[in-house]
Residue, then its C-alpha position, 0 to 999 in steps of 0.5 A: x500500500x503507498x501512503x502520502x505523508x505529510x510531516x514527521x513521523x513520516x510513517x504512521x500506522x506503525x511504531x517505528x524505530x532504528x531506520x536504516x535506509x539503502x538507496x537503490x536503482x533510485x528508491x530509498x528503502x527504509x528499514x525500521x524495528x517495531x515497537x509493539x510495548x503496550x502502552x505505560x509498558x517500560x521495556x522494549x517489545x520488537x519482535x520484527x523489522x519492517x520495510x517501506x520504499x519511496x522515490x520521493x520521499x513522501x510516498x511510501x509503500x509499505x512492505x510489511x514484515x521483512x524479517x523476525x528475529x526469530x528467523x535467526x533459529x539460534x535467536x530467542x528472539x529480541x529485533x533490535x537496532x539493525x543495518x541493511x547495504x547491498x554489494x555484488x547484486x546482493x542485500x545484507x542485514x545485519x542485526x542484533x538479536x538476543x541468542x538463544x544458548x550464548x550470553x548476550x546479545x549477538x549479531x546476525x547477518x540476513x541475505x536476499x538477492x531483492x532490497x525488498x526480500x525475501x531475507x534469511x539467515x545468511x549464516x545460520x549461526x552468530x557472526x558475533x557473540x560475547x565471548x569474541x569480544x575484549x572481556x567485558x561484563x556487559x551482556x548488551x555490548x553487541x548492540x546496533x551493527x554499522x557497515x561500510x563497504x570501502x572504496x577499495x572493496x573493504x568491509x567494516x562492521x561498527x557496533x556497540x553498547x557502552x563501548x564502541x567496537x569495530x572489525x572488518x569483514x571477509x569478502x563473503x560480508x558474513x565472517x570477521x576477518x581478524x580480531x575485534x578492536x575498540x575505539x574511544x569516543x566521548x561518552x559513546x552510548x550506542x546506535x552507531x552509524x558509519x558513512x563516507x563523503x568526499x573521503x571523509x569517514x563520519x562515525x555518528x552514535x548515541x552520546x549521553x543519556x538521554x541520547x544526543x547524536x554526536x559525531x567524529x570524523x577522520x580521513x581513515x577508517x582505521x582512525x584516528x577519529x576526531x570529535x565533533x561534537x553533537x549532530x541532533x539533539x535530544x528528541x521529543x518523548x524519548x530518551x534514545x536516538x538512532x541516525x541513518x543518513x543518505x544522500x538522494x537527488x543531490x540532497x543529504x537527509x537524516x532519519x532518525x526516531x522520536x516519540x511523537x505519534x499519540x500514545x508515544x514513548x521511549x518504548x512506542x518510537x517512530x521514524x523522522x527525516x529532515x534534511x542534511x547539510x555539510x560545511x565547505x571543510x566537510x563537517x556536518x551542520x547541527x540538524x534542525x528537526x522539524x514536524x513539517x520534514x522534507 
């Protein structure tokens, strides 16, 4: 079904949350966890990820139900923040999810040859569990997967909660090539975002509580990375936030989620965008969040 959208949240029949978004062949497809908490429910119910697609940005076709956590056999269950990018023809959705038998939440990698799906479990195991990370006692450290496939053909894979990790990937996109590293950012909560402009390489990620979007900035991915202090600022009627960011029809934008629809929360999140802009030395312009969006 297309639906016209008006303003922020731009998708309003569902709770929505954690957008990802993949433009291809000149559609943006976003890709959002559901909140499902019932209302004054205190903790977090997401138990799918949904889909949605637009050329223009105001009209949007909804997908449905693209993927459940439990499509992860070795998932209990758990859809949190995820990341979905496309390299050699095909799709690849990295989520986190909490893991049946293992400690902690894991990361899990998905596969479809259409943005649109079917996916399913590119693996059939965790690419990332607890006990591949430094030791640390935070079961939600594998929280939030990023991943950028560089000019040169190298993938990396960000996440994190607390701590903010990264790896590369093998060319297969479902395996670690070697081992976990971590890297300092000020007050780093988690929602992490990585992307490339221009070549330079933007990591953006939940700062303090409740959560701003902070950004750091460097000419490798390696580092070292230099911060630049806050992108969004806390958002209505709730304490996370998770960015995404694209570049469309020669415009940047900035998708985000809030607690605006009726009977809205921390828990009963929905998806916004507003426009992106760079500075002439590359750093981004603090976003202005709207209720009119683009």
């Amino acid at each position: 079904m297309n639906r016209q959208v008006t303003g922020n949240p731009i998708i309003k029949h569902f709770f929505t949350a954690d957008p990802t978004v993949l433009v291809h062949d000149g559609i943006v497809y976003l890709y959002t966890g559901h909140d499902e908490a019932g209302i004054g429910h205190s903790g977090y119910v997401m138990n799918t990820w949904l889909g949605f697609s637009s050329n223009d940005l105001i009209h949007w076709q909804d997908h449905g139900i693209l993927l459940r956590a439990t499509d992860f056999k070795w998932s209990s269950g758990d859809a949190y923040a995820s990341k979905v990018i496309q390299r050699g023809g095909k799709f690849y959705w990295y989520v986190s999810v909490t893991h049946a038998e293992l400690s902690g939440k894991a990361i899990g990698v998905a596969v479809s040859n259409s943005p649109a799906g079917p996916f399913e479990d590119a693996r059939g195991s965790a690419m990332i569990t607890h006990d591949m990370l430094p030791p640390t006692e935070n079961e939600k450290a594998n929280l939030d997967p990023t991943v950028l496939v560089d000019d040169d053909g190298q993938t990396y894979i960000f996440w994190g909660n607390g701590t903010c990790y990264f790896a590369r990937l093998k060319e297969n996109m479902i395996e670690l090539d070697g081992p976990v590293h971590i890297i300092d950012l000020p007050d780093f909560q988690e929602g992490a975002h990585i992307h490339k402009r221009n070549g330079w390489y933007y990591l953006s990620y939940g700062y303090q509580f409740p959560e701003k979007v902070a950004y750091a900035m460097s000419r490798d991915i390696l580092g070292p990375w230099d911060f630049k202090g806050i992108l969004n600022e806390t958002v209505f009627n709730c304490e996370t936030n998770r960015p995404a960011i694209i570049d469309f029809r020669n415009e940047s934008y900035f998708f985000y989620h809030i607690g605006a629809l009726p009977n809205g929360s921390s828990h009963r999140r929905s998806v916004c965008l507003d426009r992106l802009r760079y500075n002439q030395d590359g750093t981004m312009q603090q976003i202005i969040m709207t209720s009119e969006g683009v």
